[in-house]
VODRENBA-301876 format. One record per residue (C-alpha): residue number from 1; residue in one letter; chain; x, y, z. Coordinates in nm, 2 decimals, m for minus. Example, Ala and Ser with C-alpha at 12.3 -4.5 7.8 and 13.67 -1.06 7.14 Angstrom:
BEGIN
<atom><i>1</i><aa>a</aa><ch>A</ch><x>1.23</x><y>m0.45</y><z>0.78</z></atom>
<atom><i>2</i><aa>s</aa><ch>A</ch><x>1.37</x><y>m0.11</y><z>0.71</z></atom>
This chain:
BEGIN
<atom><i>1</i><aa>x</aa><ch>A</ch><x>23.41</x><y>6.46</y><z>8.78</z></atom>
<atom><i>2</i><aa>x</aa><ch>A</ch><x>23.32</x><y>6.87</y><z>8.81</z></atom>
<atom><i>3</i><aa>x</aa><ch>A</ch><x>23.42</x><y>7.05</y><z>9.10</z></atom>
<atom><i>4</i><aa>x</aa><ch>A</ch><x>23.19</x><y>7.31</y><z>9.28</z></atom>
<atom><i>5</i><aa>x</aa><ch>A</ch><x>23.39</x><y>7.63</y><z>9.46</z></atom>
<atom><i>6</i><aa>x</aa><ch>A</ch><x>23.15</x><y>7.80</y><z>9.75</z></atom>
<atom><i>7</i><aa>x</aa><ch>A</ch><x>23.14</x><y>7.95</y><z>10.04</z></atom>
<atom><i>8</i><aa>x</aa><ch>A</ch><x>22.99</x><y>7.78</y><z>10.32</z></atom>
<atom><i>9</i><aa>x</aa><ch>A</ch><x>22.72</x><y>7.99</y><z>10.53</z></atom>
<atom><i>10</i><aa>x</aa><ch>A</ch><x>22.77</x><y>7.94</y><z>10.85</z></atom>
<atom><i>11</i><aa>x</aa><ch>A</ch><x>23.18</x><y>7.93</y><z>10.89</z></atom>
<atom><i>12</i><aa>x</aa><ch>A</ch><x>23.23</x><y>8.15</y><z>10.60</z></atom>
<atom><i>13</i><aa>x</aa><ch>A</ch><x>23.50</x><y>7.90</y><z>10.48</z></atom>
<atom><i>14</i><aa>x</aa><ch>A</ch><x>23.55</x><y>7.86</y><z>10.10</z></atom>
<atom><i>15</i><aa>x</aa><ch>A</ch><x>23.58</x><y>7.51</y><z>10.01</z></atom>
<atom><i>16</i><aa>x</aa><ch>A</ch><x>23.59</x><y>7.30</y><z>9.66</z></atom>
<atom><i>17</i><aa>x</aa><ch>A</ch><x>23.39</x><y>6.94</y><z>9.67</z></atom>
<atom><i>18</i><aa>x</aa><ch>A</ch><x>23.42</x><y>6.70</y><z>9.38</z></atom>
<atom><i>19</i><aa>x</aa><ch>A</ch><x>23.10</x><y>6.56</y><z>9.23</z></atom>
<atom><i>20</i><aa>x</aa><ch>A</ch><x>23.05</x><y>6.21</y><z>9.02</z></atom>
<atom><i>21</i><aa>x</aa><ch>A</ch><x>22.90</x><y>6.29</y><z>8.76</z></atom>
<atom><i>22</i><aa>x</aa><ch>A</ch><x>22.66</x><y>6.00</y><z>8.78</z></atom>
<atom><i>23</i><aa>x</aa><ch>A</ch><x>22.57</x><y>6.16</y><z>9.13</z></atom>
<atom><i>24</i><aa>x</aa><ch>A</ch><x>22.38</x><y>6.46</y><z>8.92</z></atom>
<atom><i>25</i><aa>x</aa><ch>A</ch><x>22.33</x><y>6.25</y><z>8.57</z></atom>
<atom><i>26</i><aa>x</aa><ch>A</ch><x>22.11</x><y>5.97</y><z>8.73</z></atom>
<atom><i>27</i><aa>x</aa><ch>A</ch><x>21.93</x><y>6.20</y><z>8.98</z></atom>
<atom><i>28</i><aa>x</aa><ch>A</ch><x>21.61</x><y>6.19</y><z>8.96</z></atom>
<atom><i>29</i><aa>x</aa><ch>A</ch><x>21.57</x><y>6.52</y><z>9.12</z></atom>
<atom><i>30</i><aa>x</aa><ch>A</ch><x>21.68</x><y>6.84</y><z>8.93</z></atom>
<atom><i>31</i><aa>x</aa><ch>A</ch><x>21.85</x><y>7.05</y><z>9.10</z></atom>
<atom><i>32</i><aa>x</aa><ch>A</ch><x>22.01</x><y>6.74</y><z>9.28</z></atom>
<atom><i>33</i><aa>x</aa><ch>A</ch><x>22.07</x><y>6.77</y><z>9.65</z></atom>
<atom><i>34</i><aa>x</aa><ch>A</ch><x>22.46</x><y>6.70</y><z>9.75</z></atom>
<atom><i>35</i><aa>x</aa><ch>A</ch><x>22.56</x><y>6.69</y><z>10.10</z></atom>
<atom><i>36</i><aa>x</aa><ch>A</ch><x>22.88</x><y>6.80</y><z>10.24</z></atom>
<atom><i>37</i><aa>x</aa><ch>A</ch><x>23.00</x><y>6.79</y><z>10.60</z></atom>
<atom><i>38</i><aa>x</aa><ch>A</ch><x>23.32</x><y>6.96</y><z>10.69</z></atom>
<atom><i>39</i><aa>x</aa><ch>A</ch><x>23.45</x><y>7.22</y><z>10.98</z></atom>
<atom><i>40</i><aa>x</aa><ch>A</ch><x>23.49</x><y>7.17</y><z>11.37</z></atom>
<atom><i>41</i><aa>x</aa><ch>A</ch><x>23.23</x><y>7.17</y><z>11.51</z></atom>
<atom><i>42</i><aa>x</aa><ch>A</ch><x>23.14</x><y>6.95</y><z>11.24</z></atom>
<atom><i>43</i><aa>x</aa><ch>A</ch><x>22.83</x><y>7.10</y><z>11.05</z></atom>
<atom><i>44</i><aa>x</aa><ch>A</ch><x>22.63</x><y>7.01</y><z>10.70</z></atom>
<atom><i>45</i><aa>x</aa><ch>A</ch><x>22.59</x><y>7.18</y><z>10.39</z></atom>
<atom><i>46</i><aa>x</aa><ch>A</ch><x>22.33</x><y>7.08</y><z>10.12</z></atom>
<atom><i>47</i><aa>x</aa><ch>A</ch><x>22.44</x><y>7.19</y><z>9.79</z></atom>
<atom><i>48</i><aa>x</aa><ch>A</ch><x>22.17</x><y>7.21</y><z>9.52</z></atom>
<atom><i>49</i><aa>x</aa><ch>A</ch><x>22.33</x><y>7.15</y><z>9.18</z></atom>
<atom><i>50</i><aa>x</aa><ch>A</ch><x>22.18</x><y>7.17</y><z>8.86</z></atom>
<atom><i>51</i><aa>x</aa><ch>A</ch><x>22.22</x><y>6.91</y><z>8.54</z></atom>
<atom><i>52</i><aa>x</aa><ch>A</ch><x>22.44</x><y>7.16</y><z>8.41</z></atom>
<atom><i>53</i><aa>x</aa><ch>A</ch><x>22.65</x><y>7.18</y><z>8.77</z></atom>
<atom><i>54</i><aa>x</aa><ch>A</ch><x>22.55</x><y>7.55</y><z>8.84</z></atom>
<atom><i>55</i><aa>x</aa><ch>A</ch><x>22.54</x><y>7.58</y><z>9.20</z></atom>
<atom><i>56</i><aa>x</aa><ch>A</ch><x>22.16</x><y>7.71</y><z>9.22</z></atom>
<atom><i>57</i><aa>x</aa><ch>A</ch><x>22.14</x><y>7.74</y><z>9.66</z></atom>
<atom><i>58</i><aa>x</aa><ch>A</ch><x>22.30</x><y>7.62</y><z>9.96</z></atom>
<atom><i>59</i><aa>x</aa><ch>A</ch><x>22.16</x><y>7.57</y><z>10.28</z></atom>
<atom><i>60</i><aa>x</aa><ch>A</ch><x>22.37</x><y>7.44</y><z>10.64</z></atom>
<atom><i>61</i><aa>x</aa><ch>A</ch><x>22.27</x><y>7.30</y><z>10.91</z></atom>
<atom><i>62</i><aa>x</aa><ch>A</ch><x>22.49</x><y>7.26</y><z>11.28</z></atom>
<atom><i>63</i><aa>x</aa><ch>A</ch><x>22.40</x><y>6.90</y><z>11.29</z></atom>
<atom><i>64</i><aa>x</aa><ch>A</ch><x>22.68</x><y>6.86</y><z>11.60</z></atom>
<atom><i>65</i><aa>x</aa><ch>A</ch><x>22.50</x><y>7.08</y><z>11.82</z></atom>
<atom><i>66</i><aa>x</aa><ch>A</ch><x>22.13</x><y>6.94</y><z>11.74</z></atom>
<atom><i>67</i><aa>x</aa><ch>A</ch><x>22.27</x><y>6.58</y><z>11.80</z></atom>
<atom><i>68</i><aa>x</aa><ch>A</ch><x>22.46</x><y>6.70</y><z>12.15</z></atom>
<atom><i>69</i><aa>x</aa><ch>A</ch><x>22.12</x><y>6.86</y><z>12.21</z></atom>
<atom><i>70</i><aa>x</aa><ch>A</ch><x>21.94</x><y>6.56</y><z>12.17</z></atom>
<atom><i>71</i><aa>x</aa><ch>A</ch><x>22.19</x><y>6.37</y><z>12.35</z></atom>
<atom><i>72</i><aa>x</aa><ch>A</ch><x>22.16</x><y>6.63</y><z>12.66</z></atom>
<atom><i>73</i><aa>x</aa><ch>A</ch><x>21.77</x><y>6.60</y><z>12.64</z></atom>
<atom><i>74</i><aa>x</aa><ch>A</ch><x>21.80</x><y>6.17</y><z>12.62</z></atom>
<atom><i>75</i><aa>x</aa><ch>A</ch><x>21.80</x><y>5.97</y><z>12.94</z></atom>
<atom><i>76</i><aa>x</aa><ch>A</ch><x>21.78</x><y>5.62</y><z>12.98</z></atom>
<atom><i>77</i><aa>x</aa><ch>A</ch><x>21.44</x><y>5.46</y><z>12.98</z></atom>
<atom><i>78</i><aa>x</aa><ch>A</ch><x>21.39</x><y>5.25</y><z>13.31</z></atom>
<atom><i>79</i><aa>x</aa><ch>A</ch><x>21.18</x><y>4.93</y><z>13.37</z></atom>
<atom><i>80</i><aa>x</aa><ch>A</ch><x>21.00</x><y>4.85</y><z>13.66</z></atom>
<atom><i>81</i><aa>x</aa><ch>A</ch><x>20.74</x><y>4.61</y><z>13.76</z></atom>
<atom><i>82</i><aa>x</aa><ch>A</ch><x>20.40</x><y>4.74</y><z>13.93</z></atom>
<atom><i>83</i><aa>x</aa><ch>A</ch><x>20.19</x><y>4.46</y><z>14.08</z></atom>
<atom><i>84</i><aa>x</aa><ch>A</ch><x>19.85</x><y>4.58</y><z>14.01</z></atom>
<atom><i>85</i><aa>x</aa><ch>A</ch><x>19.56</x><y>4.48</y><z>14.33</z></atom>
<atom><i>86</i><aa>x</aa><ch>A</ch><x>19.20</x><y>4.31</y><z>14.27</z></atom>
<atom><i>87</i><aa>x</aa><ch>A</ch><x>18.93</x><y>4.49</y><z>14.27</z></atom>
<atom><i>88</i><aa>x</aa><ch>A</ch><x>18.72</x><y>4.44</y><z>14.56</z></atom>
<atom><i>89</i><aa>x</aa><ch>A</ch><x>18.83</x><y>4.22</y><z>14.88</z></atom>
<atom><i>90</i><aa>x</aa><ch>A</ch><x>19.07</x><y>3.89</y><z>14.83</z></atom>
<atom><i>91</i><aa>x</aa><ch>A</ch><x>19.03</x><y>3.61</y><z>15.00</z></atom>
<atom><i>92</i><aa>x</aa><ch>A</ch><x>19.35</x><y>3.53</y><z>15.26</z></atom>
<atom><i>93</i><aa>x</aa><ch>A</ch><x>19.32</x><y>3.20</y><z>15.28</z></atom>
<atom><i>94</i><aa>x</aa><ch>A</ch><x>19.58</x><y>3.00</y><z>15.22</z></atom>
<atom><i>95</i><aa>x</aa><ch>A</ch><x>19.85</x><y>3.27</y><z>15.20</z></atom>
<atom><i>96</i><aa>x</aa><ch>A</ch><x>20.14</x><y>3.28</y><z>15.45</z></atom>
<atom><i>97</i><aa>x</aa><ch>A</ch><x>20.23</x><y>3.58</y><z>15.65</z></atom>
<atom><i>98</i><aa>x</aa><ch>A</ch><x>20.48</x><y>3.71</y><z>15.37</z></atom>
<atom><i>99</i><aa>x</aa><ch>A</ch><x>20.19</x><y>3.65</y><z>15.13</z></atom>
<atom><i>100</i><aa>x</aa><ch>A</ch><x>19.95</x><y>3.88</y><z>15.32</z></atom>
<atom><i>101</i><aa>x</aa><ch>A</ch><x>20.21</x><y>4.11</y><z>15.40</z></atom>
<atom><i>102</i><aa>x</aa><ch>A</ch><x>20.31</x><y>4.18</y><z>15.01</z></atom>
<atom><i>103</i><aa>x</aa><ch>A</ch><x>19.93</x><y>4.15</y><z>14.90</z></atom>
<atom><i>104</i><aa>x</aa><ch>A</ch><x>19.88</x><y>4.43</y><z>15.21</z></atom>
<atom><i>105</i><aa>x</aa><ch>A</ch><x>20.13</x><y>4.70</y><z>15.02</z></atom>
<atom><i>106</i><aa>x</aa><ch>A</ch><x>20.06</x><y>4.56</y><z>14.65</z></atom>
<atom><i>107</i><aa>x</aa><ch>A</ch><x>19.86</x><y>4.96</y><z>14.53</z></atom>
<atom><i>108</i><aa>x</aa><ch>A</ch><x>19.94</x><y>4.98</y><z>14.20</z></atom>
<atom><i>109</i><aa>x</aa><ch>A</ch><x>20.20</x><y>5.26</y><z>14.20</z></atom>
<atom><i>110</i><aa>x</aa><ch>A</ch><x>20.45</x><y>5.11</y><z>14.40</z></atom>
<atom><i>111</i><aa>x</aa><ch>A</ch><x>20.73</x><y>4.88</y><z>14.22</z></atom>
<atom><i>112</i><aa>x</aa><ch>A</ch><x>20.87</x><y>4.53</y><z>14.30</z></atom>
<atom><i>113</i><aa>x</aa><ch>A</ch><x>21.18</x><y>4.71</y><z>14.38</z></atom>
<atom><i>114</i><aa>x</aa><ch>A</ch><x>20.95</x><y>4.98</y><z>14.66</z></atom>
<atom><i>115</i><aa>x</aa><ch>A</ch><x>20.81</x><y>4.65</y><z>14.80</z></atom>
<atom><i>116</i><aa>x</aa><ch>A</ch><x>21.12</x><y>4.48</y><z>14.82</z></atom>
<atom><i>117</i><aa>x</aa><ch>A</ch><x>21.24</x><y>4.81</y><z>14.96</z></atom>
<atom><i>118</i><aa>x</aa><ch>A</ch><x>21.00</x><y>4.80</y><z>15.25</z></atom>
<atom><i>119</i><aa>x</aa><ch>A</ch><x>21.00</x><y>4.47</y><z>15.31</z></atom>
<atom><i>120</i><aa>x</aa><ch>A</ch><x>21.37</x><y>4.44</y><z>15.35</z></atom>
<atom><i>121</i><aa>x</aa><ch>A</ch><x>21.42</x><y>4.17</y><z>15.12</z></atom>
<atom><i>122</i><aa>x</aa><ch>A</ch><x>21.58</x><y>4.06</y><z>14.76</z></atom>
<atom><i>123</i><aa>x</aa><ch>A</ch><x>21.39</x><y>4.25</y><z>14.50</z></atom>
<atom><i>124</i><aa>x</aa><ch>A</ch><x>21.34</x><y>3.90</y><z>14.26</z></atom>
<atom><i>125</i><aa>x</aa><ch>A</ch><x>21.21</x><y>3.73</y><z>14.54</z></atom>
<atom><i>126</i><aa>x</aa><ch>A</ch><x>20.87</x><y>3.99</y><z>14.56</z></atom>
<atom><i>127</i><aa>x</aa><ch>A</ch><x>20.89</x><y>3.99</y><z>14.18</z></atom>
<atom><i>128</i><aa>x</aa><ch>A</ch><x>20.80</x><y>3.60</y><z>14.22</z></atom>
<atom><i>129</i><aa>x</aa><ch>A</ch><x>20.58</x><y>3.60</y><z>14.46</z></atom>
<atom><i>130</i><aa>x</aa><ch>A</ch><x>20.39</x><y>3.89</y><z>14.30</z></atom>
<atom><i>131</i><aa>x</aa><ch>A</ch><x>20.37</x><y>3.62</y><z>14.03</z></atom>
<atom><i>132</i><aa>x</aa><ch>A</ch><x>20.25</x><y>3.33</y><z>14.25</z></atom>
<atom><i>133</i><aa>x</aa><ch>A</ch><x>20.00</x><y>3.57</y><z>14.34</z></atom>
<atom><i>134</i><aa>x</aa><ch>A</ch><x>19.87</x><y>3.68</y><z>14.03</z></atom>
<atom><i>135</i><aa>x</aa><ch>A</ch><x>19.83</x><y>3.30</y><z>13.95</z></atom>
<atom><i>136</i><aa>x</aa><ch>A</ch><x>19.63</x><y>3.27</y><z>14.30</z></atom>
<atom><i>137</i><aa>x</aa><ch>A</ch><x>19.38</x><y>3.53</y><z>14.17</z></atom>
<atom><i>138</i><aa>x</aa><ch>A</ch><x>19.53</x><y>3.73</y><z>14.44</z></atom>
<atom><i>139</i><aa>x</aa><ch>A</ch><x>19.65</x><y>4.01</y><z>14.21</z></atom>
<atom><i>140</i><aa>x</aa><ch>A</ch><x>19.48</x><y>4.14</y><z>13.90</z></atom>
<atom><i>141</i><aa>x</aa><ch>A</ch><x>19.86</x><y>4.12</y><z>13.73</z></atom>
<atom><i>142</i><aa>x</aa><ch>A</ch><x>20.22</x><y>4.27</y><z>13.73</z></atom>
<atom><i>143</i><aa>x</aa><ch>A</ch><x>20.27</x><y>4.55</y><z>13.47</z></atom>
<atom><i>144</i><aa>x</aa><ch>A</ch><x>20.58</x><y>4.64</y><z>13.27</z></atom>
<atom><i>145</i><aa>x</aa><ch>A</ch><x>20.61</x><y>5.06</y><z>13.31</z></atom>
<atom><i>146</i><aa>x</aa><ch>A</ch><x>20.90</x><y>5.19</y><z>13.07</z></atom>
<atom><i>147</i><aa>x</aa><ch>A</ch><x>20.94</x><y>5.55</y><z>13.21</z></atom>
C-alpha cells in the first residue's frame, strides 16, 4: 500500500490517501484515476497516479452542491388522464344524460380530474366512464400525459 500527500484544490486542505497497490498495478489506464471524497460540504477529488505512484494532476469537483442543484431543479412528474374527443360529430344515442354531459366537456386538454372537477363528482368515476366511452366509439381514447 503507497500513500499519496496533496493538497486538495478547492479547500486547500492537505490530506494523505492510501492506495492498493492492485488499484494502480491492474489499471488498465496509465495514469490511473483515484477518487477521493472528503471535507464538509462534502466534495470530490480525482487523483491521477502514475505506475510508479507520482501524483501527475488533480482535479475537484463540488459534487454536494451540483447534486442539491439538481435536487432544487427536480420536481415530481405528475400523471393525468386526458380523454381525447372523435373527430367529427358522435352519435348520442344510447347515452344517458351523465354520458352526454362528460362527452360535452371531453376537449382534449382537460383531465379526468378537471371533468370530475366540474362535474362535481369522484374523479374514478369519469375515469370509467371515459372508458365505457372509448369502448362506445364515443371517444377516440384516454391518454396517459407525464408532465
Amino acid at each position: 500500500m503507497a500513500q499519496l500527500k496533496f493538497e486538495c484544490p478547492i479547500c486547500h486542505e492537505f490530506l494523505v490517501v492510501n492506495i492498493r497497490d492492485a488499484q494502480v498495478r491492474y489499471s488498465l489506464r496509465n495514469p490511473v484515476p483515484i477518487v477521493v471524497t472528503h471535507g464538509d460540504p462534502e466534495h470530490a477529488i480525482t487523483l491521477f497516479v502514475d505506475k510508479e505512484y507520482r501524483l501527475r494532476a488533480i482535479s475537484g469537483s463540488n459534487i454536494v452542491e451540483r447534486a442539491e442543484e439538481a435536487k432544487a431543479a427536480r420536481k415530481p412528474l405528475t400523471r393525468r388522464f386526458v380523454p381525447v374527443p372523435m373527430k367529427g360529430q358522435v352519435d348520442l344515442d344510447d347515452l344517458n344524460s351523465f354520458q352526454i354531459q362528460v362527452l360535452a366537456l371531453v376537449d382534449g386538454k382537460r383531465s379526468v380530474d378537471e371533468l370530475a372537477q366540474v362535474l362535481g363528482v369522484a374523479t374514478m368515476r369519469v375515469k370509467i366512464l371515459c372508458e365505457q366511452l372509448v369502448r362506445l366509439g364515443k371517444i377516440e381514447s384516454v391518454q396517459v400525459v407525464i408532465e
